[in-house]
C-alpha positions as CSV (number, residue, x, y, z in Angstrom):
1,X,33.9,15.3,10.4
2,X,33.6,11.5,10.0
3,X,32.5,11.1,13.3
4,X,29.9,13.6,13.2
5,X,28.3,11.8,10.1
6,X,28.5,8.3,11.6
7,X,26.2,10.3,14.3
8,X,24.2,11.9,12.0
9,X,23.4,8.3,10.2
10,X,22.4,6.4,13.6
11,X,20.2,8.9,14.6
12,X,18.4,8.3,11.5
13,X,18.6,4.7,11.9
14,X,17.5,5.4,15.2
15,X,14.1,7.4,14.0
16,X,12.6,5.0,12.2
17,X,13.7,1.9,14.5
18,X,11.8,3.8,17.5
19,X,8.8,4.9,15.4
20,X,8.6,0.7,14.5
21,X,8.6,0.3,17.7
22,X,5.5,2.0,18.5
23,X,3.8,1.2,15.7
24,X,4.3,-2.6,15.5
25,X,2.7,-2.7,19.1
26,X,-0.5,-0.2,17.6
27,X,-0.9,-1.5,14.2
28,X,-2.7,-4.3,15.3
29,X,-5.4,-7.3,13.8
30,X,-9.1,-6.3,14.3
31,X,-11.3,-9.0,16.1
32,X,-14.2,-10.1,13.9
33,X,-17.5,-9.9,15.4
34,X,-20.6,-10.5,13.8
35,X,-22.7,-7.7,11.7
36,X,-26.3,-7.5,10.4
37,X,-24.9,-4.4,7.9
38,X,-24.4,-5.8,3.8
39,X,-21.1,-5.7,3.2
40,X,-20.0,-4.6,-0.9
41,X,-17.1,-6.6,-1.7
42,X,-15.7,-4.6,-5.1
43,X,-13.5,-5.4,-6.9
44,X,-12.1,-3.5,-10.1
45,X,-10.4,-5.8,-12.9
46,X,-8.9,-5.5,-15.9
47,X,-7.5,-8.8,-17.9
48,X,-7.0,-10.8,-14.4
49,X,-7.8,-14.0,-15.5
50,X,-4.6,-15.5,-13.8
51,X,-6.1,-14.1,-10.6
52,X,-9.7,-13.4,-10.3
53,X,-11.0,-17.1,-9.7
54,X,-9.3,-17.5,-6.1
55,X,-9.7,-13.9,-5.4
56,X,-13.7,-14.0,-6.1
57,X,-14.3,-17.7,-4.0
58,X,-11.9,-16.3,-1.3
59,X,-14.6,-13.0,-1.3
60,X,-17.4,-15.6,-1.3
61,X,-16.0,-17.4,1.9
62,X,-16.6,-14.1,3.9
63,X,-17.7,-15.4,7.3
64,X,-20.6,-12.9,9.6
65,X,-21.1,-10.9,7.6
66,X,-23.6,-10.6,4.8
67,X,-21.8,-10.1,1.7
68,X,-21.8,-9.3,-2.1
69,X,-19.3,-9.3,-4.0
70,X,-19.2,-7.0,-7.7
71,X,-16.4,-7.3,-10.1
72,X,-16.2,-4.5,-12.6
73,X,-14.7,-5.8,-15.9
74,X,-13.1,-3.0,-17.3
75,X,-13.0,-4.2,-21.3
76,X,-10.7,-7.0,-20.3
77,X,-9.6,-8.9,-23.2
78,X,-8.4,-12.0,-21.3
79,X,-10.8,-14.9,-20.0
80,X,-11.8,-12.6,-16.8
81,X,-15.4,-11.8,-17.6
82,X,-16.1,-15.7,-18.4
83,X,-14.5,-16.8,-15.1
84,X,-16.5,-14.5,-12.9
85,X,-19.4,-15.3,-14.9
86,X,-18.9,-19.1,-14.4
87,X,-18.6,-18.6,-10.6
88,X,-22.1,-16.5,-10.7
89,X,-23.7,-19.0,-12.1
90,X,-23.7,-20.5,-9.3
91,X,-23.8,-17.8,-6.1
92,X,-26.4,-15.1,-7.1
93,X,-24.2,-13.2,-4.4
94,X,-21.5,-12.2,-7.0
95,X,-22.5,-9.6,-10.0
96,X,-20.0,-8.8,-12.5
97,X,-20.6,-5.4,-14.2
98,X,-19.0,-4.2,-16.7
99,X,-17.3,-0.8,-16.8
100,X,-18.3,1.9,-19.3
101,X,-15.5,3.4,-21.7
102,X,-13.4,5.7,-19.6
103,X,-13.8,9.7,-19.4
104,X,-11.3,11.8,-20.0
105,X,-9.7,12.8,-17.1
106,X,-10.2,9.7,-15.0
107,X,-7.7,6.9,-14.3
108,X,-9.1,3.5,-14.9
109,X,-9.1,1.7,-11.3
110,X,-10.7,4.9,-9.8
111,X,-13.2,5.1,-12.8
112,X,-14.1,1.0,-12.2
113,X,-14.1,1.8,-8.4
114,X,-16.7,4.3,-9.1
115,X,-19.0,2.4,-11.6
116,X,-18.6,-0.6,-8.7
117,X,-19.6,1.9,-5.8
118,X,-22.8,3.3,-7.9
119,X,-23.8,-0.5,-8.1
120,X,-22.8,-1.4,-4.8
121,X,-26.1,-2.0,-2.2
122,X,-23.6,-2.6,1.1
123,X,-23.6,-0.4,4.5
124,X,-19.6,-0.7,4.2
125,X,-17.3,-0.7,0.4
126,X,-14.3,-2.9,0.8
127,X,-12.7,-2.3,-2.2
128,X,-9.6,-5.0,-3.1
129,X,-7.5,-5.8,-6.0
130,X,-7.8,-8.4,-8.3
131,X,-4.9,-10.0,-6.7
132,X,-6.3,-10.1,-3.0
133,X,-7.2,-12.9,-1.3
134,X,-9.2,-12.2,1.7
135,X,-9.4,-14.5,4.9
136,X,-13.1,-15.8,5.7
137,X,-12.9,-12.7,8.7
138,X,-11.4,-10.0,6.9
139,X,-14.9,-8.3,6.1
140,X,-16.2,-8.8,9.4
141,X,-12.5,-7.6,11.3
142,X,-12.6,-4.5,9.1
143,X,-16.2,-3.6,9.5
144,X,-15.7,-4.4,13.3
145,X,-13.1,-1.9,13.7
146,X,-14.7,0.4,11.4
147,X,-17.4,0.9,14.3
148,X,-15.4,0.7,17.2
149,X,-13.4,3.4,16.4
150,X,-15.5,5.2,14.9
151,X,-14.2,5.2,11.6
152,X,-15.0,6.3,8.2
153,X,-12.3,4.2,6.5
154,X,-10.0,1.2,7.5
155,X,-7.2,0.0,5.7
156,X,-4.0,-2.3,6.3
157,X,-1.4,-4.1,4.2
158,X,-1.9,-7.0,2.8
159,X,0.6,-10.1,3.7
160,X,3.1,-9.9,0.2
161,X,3.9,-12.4,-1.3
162,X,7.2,-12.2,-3.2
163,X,8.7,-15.0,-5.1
164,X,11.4,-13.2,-6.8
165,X,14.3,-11.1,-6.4
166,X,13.2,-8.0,-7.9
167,X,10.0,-8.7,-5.7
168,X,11.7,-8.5,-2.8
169,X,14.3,-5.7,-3.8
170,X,10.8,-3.4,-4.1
171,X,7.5,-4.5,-2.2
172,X,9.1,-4.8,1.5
173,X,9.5,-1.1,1.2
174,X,5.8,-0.6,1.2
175,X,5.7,-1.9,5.2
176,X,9.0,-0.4,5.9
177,X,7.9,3.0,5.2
178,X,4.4,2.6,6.8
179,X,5.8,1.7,9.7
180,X,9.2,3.2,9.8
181,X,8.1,6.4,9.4
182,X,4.5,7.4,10.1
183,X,3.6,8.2,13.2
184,X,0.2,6.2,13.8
185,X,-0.2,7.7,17.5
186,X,-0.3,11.4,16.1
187,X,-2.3,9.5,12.8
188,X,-4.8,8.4,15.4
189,X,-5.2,11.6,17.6
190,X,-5.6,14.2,14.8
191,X,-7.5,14.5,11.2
192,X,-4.9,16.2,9.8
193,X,-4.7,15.2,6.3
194,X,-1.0,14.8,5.6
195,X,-1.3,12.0,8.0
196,X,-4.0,9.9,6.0
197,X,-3.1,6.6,4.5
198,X,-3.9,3.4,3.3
199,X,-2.8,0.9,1.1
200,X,-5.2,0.5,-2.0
201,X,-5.2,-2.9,-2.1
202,X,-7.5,-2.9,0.9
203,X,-9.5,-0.4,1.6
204,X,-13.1,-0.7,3.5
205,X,-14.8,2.5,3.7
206,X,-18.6,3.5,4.7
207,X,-20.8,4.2,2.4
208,X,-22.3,7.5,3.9
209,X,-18.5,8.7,4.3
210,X,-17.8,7.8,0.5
211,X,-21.2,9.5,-0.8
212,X,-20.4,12.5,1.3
213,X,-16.8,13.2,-0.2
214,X,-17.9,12.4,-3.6
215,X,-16.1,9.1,-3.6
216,X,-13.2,8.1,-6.1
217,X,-15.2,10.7,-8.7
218,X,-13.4,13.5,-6.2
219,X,-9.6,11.9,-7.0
220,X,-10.9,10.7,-10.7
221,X,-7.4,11.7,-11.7
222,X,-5.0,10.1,-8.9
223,X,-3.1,6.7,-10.0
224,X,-2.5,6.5,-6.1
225,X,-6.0,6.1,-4.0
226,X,-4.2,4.8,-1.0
227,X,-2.9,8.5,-0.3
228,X,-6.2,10.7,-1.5
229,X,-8.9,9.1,-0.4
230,X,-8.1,9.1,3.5
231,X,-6.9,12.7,2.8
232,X,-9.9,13.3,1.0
233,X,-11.9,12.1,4.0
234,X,-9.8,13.6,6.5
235,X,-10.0,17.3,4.7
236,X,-13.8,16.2,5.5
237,X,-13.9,16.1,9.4
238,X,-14.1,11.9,8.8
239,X,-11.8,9.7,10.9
240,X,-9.2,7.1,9.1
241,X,-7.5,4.3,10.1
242,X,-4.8,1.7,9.8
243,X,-5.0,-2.1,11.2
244,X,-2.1,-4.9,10.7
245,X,-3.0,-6.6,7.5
246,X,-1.4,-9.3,7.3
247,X,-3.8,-11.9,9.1
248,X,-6.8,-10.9,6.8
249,X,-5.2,-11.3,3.3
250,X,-2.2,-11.8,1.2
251,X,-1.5,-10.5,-2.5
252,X,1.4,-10.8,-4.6
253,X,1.8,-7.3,-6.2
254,X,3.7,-7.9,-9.4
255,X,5.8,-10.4,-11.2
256,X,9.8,-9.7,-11.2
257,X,11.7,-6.4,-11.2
258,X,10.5,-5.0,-14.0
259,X,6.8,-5.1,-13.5
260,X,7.6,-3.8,-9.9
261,X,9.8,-1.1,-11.3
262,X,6.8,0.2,-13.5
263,X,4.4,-0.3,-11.0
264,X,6.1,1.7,-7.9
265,X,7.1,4.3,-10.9
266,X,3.6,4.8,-11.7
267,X,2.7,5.6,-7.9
268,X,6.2,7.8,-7.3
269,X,5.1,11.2,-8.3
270,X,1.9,11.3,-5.5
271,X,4.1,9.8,-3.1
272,X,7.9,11.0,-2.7
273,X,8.9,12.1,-6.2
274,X,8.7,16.0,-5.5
275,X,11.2,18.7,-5.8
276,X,10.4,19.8,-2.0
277,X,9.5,16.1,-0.4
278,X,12.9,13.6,-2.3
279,X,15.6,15.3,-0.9
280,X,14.1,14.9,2.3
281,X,13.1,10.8,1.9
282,X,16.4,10.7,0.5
283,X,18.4,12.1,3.4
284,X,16.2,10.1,6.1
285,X,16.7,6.3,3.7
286,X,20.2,7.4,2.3
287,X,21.5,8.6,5.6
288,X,20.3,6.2,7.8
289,X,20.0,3.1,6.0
290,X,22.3,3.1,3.5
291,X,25.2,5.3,4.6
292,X,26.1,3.5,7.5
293,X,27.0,0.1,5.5
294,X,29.4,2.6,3.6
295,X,31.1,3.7,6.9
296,X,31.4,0.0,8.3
297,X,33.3,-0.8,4.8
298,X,35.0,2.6,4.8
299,X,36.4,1.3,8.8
300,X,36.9,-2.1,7.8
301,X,38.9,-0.6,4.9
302,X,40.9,1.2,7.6
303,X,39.9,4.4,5.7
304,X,38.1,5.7,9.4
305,X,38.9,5.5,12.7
306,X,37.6,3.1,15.0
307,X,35.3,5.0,16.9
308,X,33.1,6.2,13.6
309,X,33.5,2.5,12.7
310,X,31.8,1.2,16.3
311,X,29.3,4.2,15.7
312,X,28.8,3.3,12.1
313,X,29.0,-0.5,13.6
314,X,25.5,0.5,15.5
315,X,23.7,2.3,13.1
316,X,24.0,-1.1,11.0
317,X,22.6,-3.2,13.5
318,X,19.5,-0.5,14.4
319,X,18.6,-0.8,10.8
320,X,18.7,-4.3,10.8
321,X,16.9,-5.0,13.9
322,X,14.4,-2.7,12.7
323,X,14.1,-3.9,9.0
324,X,13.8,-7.6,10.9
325,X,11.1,-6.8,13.5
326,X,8.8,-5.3,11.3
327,X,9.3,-8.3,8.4
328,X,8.8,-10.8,10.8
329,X,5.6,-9.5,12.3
330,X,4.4,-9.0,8.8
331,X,5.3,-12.3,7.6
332,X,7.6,-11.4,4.8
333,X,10.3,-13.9,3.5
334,X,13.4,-13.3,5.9
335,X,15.7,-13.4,3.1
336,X,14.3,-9.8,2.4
337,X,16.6,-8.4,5.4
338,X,20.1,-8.8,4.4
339,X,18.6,-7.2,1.0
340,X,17.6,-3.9,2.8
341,X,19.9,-1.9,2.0
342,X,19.6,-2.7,-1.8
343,X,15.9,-2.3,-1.4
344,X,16.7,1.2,-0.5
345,X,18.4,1.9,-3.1
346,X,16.3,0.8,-5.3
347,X,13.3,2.8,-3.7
348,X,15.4,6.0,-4.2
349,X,16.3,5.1,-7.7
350,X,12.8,4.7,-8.8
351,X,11.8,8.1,-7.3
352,X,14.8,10.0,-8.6
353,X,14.0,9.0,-12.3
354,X,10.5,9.8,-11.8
355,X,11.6,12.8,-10.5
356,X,13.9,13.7,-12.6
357,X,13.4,12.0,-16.2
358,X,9.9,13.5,-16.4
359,X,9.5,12.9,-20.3
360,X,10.7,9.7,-20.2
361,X,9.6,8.7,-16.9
362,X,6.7,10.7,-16.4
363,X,4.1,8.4,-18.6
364,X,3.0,5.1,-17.1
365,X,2.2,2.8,-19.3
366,X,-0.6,0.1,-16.8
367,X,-2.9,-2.6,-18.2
368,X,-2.6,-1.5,-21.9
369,X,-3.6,2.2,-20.7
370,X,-0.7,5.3,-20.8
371,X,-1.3,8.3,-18.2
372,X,0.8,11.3,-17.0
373,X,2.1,10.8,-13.6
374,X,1.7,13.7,-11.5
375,X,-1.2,14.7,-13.0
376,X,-3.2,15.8,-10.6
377,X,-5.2,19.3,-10.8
């Protein structure tokens, strides 16, 4: 019995470690070339005055390409609309517009996306958060890709910057699960929609493609654009994509445990925190990168035999090598790795009290604004 479930829990260590494998070789940083196209830098913010002055001059730096850059400032209460408007004094390139009172119905980033895209005069949308800073050839890579593939959206992770321990017991899952566990071969040869993604804090999308689908008004009440709006597009007959983003920006998410708690809470219920889809993430992260750290203790404990301990032994060391491969090509701080399986935990956690604390977990409470997770039509 033992030995069947230290078998069970390296082959799913061995899943994702394979599927890493592939991916880390496909997932890959677009060359820049030059374009004559006008790229629309948006950006939706809401009180980001700690961050929207390097975010807007790293937008400015954009290198061949012809840029603008728009900042929406949705009724921030904060210095943000002053700072932009101090920096546009001085490049007629950067507009900041500010965002009308929002609808019912809508969530505010996709509701400021929307006001930003209406605006926006580009060929190509790359929409960023406030807390993004873009290399000088991150417009140019993405809008380079965009056309050799011929693709109607691009998107890829930005490098994460984590300076604290509940940072990096939460964000390193976002690239773990990207590339642990979706198939970017299969993402790449179909348009199947339940193989869309993208990570919203970098998204660069064509215009024509945007118009067509109806935009962010078409997922007005998602709080997690980085899963509709490929699948939107996809449902569409449009092409998506993924590119390693580490090389063409760098944000750092949130500020300690607890802000990263609420934030990945607010995202759960559109992502893994469903009766039918949790058990399943929970079997595949449980079983294979959690339960075999239990079995090495349980051997070492001289509770199993030795032959589920060496089996148990090499599901550890799968996980690890996998977990370590994919931080260090993503440039994450390598103290994250011995925290994986903690990280995993805490992943599962998060999801489970969404899940199942609806009343008290199912409002998120972001940037002064409260909205029903789940509630999508």
């Amino acid at each position: 019995m033992m030995l069947a479930l230290a078998l069970i829990a390296l082959a799913l260590a061995l899943l994702p470690a394979a599927l890493a494998a592939a991916n880390l070789t496909l997932l890959r940083t677009p060359e820049a070339e030059p374009g004559t196209g006008l790229v629309s830098i948006l950006i939706p913010a809401r009180n980001e005055a700690d961050k929207i002055g390097p975010t807007v001059r790293a937008a400015l730096a954009s290198t061949d390409v012809p840029i603008e850059v728009l900042v929406g400032d949705d009724h921030s209460t904060d210095a943000t609309a002053a700072l932009v408007r101090d920096i546009a004094a001085g490049d007629p390139r950067l507009r900041l517009l500010p965002v009308p009172s929002l609808p019912e119905g809508w969530t505010g980033k996709n509701h400021a996306c929307a006001h930003l895209a209406e605006r926006a005069r580009g060929e190509h949308f790359l929409f960023i958060d406030a807390d993004v800073r873009l290399e000088s050839d991150a417009a140019a890579a993405l809008t380079a890709h965009a056309r050799r593939t011929g693709s109607a959206l691009v998107s890829g992770v930005p490098r994460q910057r984590m300076e604290s321990l509940g940072e990096r017991l939460t964000v390193p899952m976002i690239n773990f699960l990207l590339v642990g566990y979706l198939p970017v071969a299969m993402m790449r040869a179909s348009l199947r929609p339940s193989l869309g993604a993208a990570c919203g804090q970098l998204v660069l999308v064509t215009r024509a493609a945007y118009e067509a689908v109806g935009g962010h008004g078409a997922i007005r009440w998602s709080l997690h654009d980085g899963v509709h709006l490929p699948r939107l597009l996809r449902r569409s007959g449009h092409r998506t994509d993924l590119v390693a983003g580490q090389a063409l920006a760098t944000c750092r998410m949130y500020r300690g445990f607890a802000e990263a708690w609420a934030g990945f809470s607010k995202n759960a219920q559109e992502g893994m925190a469903t009766p039918r889809a949790l058990p399943v993430w929970t079997l595949l992260l449980f079983g294979g990168q959690v339960l075999p750290w239990l079995l090495v203790l349980a051997g070492l404990a001289g509770l199993v035999s030795g032959t589920v301990l060496a089996v148990a032994l090499a599901a550890v060391v799968v996980s690890l090598a996998a977990r370590a491969a994919i931080t260090l090509i993503v440039h994450e701080p390598m103290a994250t790795i011995p925290l994986h399986p903690a990280a995993v935990l805490v992943a599962l956690a998060i999801q489970w009290n969404v899940l199942l604390r609806r009343e008290r977990a199912g409002a998120a409470a972001w940037k002064g604004r409260n909205y029903t997770i789940g509630g999508a039509p």
